[in-house]
C-alpha positions as semicolon CSV with decimal commas, in nm:
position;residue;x (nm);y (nm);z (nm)
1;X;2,492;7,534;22,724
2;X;2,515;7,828;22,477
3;X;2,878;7,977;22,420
4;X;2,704;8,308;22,575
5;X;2,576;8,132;22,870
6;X;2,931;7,981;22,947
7;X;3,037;8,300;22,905
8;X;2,819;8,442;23,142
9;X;2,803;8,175;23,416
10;X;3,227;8,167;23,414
11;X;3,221;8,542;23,413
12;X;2,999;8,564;23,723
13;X;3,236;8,305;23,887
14;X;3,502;8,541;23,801
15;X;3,284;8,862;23,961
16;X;3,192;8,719;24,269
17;X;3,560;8,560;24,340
18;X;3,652;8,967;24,289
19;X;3,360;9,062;24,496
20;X;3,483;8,826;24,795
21;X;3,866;9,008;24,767
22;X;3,680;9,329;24,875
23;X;3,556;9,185;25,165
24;X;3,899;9,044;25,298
25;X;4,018;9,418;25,325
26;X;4,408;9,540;25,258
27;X;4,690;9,675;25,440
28;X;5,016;9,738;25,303
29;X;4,940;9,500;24,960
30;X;4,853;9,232;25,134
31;X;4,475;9,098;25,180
32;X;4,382;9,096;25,539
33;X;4,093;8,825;25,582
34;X;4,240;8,526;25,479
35;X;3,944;8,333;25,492
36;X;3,807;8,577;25,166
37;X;4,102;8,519;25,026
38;X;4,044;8,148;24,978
39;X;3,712;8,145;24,913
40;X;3,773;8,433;24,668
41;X;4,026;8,196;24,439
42;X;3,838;7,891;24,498
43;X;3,525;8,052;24,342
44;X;3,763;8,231;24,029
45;X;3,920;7,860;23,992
46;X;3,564;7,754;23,930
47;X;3,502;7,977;23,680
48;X;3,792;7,876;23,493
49;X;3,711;7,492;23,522
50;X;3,385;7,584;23,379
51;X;3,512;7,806;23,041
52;X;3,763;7,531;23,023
53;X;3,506;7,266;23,000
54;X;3,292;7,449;22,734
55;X;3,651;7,548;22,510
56;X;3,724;7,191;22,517
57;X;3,370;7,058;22,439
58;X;3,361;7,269;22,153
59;X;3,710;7,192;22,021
60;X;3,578;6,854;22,011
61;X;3,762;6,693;22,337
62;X;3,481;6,459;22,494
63;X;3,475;6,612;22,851
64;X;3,367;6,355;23,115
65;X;3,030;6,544;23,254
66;X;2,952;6,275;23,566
67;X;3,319;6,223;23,732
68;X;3,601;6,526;23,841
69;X;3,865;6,578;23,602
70;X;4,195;6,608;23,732
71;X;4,426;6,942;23,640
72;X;4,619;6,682;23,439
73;X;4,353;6,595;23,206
74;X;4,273;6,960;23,168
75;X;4,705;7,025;23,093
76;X;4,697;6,750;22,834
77;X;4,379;6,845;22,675
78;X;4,466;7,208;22,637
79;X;4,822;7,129;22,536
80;X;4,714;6,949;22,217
81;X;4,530;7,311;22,129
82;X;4,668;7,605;22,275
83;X;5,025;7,649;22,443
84;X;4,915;8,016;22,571
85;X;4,643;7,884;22,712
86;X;4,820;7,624;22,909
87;X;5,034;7,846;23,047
88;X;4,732;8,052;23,164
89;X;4,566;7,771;23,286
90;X;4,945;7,651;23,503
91;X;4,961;8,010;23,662
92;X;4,607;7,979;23,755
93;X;4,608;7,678;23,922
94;X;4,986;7,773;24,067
95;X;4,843;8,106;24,185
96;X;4,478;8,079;24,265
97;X;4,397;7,701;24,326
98;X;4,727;7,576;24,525
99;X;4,806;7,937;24,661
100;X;4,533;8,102;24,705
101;X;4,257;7,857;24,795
102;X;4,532;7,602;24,989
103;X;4,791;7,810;25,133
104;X;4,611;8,111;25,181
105;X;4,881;8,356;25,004
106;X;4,777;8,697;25,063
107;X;4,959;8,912;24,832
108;X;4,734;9,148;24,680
109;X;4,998;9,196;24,307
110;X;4,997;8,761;24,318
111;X;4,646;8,699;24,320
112;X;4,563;8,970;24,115
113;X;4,802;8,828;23,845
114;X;4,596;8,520;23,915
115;X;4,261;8,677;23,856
116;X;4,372;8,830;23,540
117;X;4,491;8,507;23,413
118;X;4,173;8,386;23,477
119;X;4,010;8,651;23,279
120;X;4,220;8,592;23,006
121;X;4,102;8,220;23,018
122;X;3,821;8,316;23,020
123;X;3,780;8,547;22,733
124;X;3,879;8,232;22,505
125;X;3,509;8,169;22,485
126;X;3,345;8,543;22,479
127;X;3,078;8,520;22,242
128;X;3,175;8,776;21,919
């Protein structure tokens, strides 16, 4: 996979996690629809798995393609290149995997502040 088509593919994860908040509606900053809620940070938390993957690939890390990787191997691998990143990548999976997609939070500011780390994770592998 090209750089631009990880880009791409984790972008659209992104998107349509963003497109699924709109459906869960808002009152009073929180998200009413939990069920969009979950399935909006579950899809984001994809996205982020996938840029991950492709950052690592190309940073030379051999990433496992047939087996799940745990969000420890992802913490150590990252560690050993970027300690922004990793914090990025601990406030996603805080905020949108255990949160979000598991506990169903519903504050509109927290899983925004999810999302955007996500973005920022992201944007590690935008093509120039």
């Amino acid at each position: 996979m090209s750089k631009e088509e990880a880009y791409k593919e984790a972008t659209r994860y992104i998107d349509n996690g963003r497109d699924n908040l709109k459906k869960a509606g808002k009152s009073n900053n929180f998200y009413e629809d939990i069920k969009y809620v979950k399935t909006a940070c579950g899809i984001a938390y994809s996205g982020v798995l996938l840029a991950l993957d492709y950052y690592l690939e190309h940073k030379g890390v051999k990433v496992p393609k047939s087996k799940r990787k745990s969000i420890e191997w992802y913490r150590d691998n990252v560690a050993k290149l970027d300690k922004k990143l990793l914090m990025a990548l601990n406030n996603v999976y805080s905020i949108l995997h255990i949160s979000g997609y598991y506990e169903g939070l519903n504050g509109v500011k927290v899983i925004q502040a999810g999302f955007d780390y996500a973005e920022d994770i992201v944007r590690k592998i935008k093509p120039n």
